[in-house]
C-alpha positions in Angstrom: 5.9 33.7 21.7 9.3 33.0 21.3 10.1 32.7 18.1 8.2 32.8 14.6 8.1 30.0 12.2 6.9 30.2 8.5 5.8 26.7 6.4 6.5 27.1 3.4 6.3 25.4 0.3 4.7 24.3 -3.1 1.1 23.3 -3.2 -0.4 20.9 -1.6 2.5 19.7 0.3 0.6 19.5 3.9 1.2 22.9 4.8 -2.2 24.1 6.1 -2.5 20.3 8.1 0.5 21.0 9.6 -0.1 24.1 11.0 -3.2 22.9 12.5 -1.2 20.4 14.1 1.2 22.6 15.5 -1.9 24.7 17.1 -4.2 22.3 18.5 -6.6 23.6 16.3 -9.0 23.1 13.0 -7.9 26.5 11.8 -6.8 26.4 8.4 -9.0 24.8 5.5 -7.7 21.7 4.2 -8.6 19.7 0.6 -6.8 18.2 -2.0 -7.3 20.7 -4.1 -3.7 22.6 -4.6 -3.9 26.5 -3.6 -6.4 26.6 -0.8 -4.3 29.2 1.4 -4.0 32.1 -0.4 -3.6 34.6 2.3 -0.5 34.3 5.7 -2.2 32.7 8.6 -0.8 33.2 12.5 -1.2 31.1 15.3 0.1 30.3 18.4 2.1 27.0 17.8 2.9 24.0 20.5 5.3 21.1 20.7 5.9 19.9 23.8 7.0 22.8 26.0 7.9 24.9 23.0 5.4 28.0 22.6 6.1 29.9 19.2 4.1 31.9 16.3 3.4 29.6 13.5 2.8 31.4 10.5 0.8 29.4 7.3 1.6 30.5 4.0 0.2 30.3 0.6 1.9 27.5 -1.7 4.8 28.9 -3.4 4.4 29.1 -7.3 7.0 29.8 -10.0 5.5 33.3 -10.8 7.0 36.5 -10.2 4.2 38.7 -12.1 1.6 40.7 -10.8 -0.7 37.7 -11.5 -2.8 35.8 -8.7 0.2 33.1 -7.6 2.4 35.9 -8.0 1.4 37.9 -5.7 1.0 35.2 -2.9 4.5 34.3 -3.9 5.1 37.6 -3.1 3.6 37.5 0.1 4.9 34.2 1.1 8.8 35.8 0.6 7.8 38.2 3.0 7.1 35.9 5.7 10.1 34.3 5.0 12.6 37.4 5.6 10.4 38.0 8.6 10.3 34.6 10.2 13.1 33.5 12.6 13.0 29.9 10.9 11.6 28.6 7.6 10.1 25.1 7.6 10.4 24.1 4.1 8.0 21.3 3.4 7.8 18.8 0.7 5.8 16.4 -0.6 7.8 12.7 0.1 5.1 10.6 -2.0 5.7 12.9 -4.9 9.6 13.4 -4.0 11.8 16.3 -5.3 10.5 18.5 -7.5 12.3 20.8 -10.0 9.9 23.8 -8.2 11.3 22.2 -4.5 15.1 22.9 -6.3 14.3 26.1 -7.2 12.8 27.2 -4.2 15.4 25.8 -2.2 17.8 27.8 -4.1 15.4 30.8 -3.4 15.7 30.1 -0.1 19.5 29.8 0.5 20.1 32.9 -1.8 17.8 34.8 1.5 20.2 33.4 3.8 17.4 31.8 5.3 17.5 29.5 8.4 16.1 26.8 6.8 14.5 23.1 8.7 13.6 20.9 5.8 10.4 18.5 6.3 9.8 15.9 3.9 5.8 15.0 4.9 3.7 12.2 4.1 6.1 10.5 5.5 3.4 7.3 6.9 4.2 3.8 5.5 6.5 2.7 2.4 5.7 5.0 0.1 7.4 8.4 0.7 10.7 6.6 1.7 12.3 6.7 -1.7 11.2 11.1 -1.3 12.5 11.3 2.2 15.8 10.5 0.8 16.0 12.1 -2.5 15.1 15.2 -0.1 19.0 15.2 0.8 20.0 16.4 -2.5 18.2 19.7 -1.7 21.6 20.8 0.5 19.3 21.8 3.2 20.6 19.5 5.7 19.1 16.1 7.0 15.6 16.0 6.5 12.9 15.5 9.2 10.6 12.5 8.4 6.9 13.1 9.1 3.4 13.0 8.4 1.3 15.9 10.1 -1.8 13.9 8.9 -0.5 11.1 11.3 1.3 13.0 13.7 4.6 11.2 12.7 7.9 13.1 13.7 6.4 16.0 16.3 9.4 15.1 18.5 12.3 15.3 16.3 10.4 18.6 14.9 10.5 19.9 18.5 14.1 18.6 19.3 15.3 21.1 15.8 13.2 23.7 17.1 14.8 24.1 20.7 17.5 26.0 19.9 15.1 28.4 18.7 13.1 28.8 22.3 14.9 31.8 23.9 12.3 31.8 26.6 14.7 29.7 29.1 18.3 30.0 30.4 20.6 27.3 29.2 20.2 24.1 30.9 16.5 24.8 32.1 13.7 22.1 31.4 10.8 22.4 29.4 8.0 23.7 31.6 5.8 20.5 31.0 8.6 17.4 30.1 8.5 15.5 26.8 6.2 12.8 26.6 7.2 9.3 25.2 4.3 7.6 23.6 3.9 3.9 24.3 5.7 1.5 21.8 3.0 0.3 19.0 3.5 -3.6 18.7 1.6 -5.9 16.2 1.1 -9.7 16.7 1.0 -11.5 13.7 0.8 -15.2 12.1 -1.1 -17.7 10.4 -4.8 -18.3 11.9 -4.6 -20.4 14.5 -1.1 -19.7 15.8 -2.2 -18.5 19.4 -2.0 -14.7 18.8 -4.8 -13.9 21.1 -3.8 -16.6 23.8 -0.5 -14.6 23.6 -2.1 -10.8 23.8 -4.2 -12.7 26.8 -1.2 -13.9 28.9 1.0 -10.3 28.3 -1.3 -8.3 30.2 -2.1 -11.1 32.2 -6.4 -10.9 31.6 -8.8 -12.4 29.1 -9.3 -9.9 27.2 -9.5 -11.3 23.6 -11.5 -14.1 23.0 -9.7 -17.2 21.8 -10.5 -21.4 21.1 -9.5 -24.1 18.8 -11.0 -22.6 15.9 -9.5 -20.4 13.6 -10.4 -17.3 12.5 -12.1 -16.2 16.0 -10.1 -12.6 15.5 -11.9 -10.3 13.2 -10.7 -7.1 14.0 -7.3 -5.6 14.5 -7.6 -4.9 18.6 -5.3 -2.5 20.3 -4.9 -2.4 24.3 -2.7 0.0 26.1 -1.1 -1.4 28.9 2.2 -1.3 30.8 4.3 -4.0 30.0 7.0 -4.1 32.6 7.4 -0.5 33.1 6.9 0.3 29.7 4.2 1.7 28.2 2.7 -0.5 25.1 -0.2 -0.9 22.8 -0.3 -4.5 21.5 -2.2 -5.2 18.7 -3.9 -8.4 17.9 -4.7 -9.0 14.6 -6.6 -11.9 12.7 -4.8 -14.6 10.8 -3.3 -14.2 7.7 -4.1 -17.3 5.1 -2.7 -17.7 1.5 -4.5 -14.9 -0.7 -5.7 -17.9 -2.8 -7.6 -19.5 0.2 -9.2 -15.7 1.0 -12.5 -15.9 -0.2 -15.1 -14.0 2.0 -15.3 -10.6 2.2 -15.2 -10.3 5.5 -12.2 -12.2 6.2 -10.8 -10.1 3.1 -11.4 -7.0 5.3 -10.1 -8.3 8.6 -6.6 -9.0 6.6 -6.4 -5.8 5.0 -7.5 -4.3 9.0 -3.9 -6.6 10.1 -2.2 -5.2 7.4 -2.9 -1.6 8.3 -1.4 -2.7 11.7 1.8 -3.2 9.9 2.2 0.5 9.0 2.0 2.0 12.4 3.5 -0.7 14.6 6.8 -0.2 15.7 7.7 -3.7 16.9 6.1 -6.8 14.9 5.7 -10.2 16.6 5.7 -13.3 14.2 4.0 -15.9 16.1 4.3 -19.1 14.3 3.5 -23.0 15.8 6.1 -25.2 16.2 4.3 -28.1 15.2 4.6 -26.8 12.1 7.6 -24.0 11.8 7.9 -22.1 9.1 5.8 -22.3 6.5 5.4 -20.5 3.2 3.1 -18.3 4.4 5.0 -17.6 8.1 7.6 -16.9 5.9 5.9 -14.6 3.8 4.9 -12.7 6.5 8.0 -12.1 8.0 9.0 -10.5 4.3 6.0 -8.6 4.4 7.7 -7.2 7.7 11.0 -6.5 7.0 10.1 -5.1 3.4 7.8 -2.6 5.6 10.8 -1.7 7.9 9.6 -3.0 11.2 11.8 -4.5 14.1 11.1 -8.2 13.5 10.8 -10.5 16.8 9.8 -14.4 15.9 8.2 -16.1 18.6 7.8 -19.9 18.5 4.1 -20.7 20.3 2.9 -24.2 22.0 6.4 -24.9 22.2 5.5 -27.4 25.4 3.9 -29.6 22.9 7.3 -30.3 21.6 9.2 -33.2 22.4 12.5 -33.0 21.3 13.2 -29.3 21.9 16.8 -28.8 20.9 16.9 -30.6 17.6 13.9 -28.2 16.7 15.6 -25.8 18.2 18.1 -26.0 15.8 16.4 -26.9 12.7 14.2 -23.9 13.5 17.9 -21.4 13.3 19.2 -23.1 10.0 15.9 -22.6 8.2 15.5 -18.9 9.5 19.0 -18.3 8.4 18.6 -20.1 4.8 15.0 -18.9 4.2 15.1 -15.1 5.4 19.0 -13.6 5.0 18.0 -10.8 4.9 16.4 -11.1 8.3 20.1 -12.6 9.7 20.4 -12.1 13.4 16.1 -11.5 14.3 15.5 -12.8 17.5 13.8 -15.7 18.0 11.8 -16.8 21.5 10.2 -20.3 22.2 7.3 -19.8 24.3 3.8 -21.0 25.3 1.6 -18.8 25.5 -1.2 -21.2 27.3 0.5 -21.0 30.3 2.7 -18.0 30.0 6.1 -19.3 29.8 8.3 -17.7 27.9 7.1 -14.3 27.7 8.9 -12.0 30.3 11.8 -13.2 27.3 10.0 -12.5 24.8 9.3 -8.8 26.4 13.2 -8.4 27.2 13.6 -9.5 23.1 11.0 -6.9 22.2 12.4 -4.2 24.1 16.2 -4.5 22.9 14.3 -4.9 19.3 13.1 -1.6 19.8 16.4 0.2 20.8 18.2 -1.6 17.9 15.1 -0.2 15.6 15.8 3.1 16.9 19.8 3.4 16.9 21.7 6.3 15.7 25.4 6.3 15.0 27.9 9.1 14.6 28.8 10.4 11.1 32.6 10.0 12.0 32.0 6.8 13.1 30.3 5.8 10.2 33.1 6.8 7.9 35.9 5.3 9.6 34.2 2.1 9.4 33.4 2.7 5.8 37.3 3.4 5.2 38.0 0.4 6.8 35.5 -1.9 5.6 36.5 -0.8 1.8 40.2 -1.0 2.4 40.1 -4.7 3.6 37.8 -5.2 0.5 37.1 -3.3 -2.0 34.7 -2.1 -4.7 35.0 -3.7 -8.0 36.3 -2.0 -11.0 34.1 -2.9 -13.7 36.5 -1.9 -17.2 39.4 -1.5 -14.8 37.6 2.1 -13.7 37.8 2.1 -10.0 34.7 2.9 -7.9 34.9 5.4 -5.2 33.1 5.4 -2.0 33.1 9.2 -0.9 31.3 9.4 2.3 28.5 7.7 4.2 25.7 8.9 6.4 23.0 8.0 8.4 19.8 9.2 6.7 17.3 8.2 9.9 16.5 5.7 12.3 13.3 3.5 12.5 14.5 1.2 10.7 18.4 2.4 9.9 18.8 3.7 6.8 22.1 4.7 5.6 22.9 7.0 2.3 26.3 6.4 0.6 27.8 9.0 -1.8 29.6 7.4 -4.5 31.1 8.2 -8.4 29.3 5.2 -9.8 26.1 3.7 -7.8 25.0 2.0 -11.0 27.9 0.0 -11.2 27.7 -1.3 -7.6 27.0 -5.2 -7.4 23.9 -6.0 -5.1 27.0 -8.9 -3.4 28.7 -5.5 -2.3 25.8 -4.1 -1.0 24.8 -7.4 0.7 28.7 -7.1 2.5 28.5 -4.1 3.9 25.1 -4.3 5.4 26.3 -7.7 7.0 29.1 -5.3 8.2 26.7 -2.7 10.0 25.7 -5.5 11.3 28.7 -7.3 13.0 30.3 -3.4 14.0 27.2 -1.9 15.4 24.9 -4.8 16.7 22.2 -4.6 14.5 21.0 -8.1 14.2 17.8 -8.4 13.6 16.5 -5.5 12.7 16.4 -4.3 8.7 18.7 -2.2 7.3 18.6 0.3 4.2 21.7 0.9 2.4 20.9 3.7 -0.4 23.5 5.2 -3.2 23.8 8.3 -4.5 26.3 9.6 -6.9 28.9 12.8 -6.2 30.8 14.2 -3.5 30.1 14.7 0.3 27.3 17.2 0.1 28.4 18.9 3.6 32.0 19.1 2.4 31.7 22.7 2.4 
């Protein structure tokens, strides 16, 4: 082994899932009860080509007495000072803890070489953790879930410099593996979702007809789309929640919505007999409030006669209806007889990179500079609001942090300008973007 790494953490952070993750193996017990590891636990860690020790410790507690947590807190210091890097863990769903502030503290005081996880990372609900995580001084958090398996690679890619095994410049013994790009096809029932799934990978494989409501369950099929590895997802048709009676079709929306979560890229496949509709538009929310790259494609578009007046109607509404959603692309296809779709792949794909985009600190503030000096802040009571320094807090979708002396007095209109900004600088039409404040100085100044 290389190198040693120590989890550590309060209770019931993940610790003991992670570490099974990292070795390939059921070793550690895992429950949701808080203080199941009690004693340090070894194994031989794995991530990618990376071979370290991985060392599980008991939750740290806020006791330094010869009681119980005390001395496991005891122990757990021990394997900090002996580990070549800490991963501190936390818990995103719950966020930052005054216990996470103290042992961060603890942890700097050791002159520690810290990596700061915030786990639990899947879905909506540990985003507003993920970024409170910054104010722990610890450096940019890494986002991900070990339940899930979400953010291996960029845990790998902070570990590296660790691997002394190699000479600079080597390769990994076994190279990194990309895993295919997790897409979801959704719409209205009836909307031609299987027909499209069908004519991607060029087989019927999903059963379709006129009637509505033929999908039940949300299918996945790998495939490679063009030289790139995919799953596609074909999910069932999402009605008004009014118009959901049946039990089953409840489930088989709540088996779409799961979709949502994990895909990366989400089609909304709407008719163009009847465009945008309160529901295709609600949808298409339900997308960009989740974070996902956002295609639209416009299905049976050969049944339409006068294609560029609805061409253009279809632009002004998706423009007026969804702002937030300014710049999506949008493809007009048919999926009957496969016309359309090698565009709507190339509109997927560039989706994706967009999605996945990170942009240079520097660059970020000399925009920012820029941006405020041709327009700035309001001074609400003639105090003027400062605008310290902006970072990007992750990719996937981008989400941006901006230190400032007074985030509560920020108008959502200014907020709304300088995401339309991001936008026009660094081509990211179509995709969402998160713009967070937080109040104070540059936390790296020093």
């Amino acid at each position: 082994m290389t190198f040693t790494l120590a989890i550590i953490g309060r209770p019931n952070v993940g610790k003991s899932t992670l570490f099974n993750r990292l070795v390939g193996k059921r070793l550690a017990l895992v429950d949701d009860r808080p203080g199941v590891t009690r004693d340090l636990r070894e194994g031989e860690g794995r991530l990618g080509g990376l071979r370290f020790t991985v060392v599980d410790t008991a939750g740290l507690e806020e006791h330094t007495d010869d009681s119980l947590p005390g001395r496991m807190r005891k122990l757990t210091e021990r394997a900090v000072d002996a580990a070549d890097v800490c991963l501190f863990v936390i818990d995103a769903k719950a966020g930052v803890t005054a216990a996470d502030m103290a042992f961060a503290e603890l942890l700097r005081r050791k002159n520690a070489t810290v990596i700061l996880g915030a786990n639990k990372t899947e879905g909506k609900a540990g985003d507003a953790g993920y970024y409170d995580a910054f104010s722990l001084g610890l450096g940019e958090p890494v986002a991900m879930s070990a339940e899930h398996n979400i953010g291996m690679d960029e845990l790998r890619e902070r570990l590296a410099p660790f691997d002394q095994a190699k000479p600079d410049g080597d390769e990994d013994d076994e190279p990194r593996e990309e895993g295919p790009i997790q897409i979801a096809i959704v719409g209205r029932p009836n909307a031609g979702k299987s027909t499209l799934v069908n004519a991607i990978i060029g087989q019927d494989r999903m059963l379709t007809g006129p009637e509505a409501g033929i999908t039940r369950d949300a299918i996945g099929v790998g495939f490679d789309w063009g030289g790139q590895p995919v799953k596609i997802f074909d999910t069932a048709g999402m009605r008004k929640k009014a118009k959901v009676n049946e039990k089953l079709e409840k489930m088989s929306v709540q088996d779409g919505l799961r979709a949502f979560k994990f895909a990366e890229v989400v089609i909304v496949l709407i008719d163009a007999r009847a465009p945008l509709e309160t529901q295709d538009l609600r949808i298409a929310d339900l997308a960009e409030r989740e974070g996902r790259a956002i295609v639209i494609g416009v299905n049976k578009w050969d049944l339409i006669e006068d294609k560029p007046k609805t061409l253009a109607s279809l632009k002004e509404a998706l423009t007026r209806l969804l702002p937030q959603m300014r710049g999506v692309p949008m493809v007009t296809m048919s999926a009957l007889d496969g016309r359309g779709v090698a565009r709507l792949r190339d509109a997927v794909m560039d989706a994706h990179r967009v999605w996945n985009i990170r942009i240079p600190t520097a660059r970020l503030n000399r925009w920012l500079a820029d941006t405020v000096s041709r327009h700035p802040p309001p001074a609400p009571g003639g105090r003027r609001i400062r605008l310290r320094y902006m970072t990007q807090a992750k990719a996937r979708p981008p989400t941006f942090i901006v230190f400032t002396s007074r985030p509560e007095d920020l108008p959502e209109a200014y907020s709304r300008y300088l995401v339309n900004g991001l936008r026009q600088e660094f081509g990211l039409n179509g995709t969402p973007i998160r713009l967070l404040w937080r109040k104070g100085d540059n936390p790296y100044a020093s």
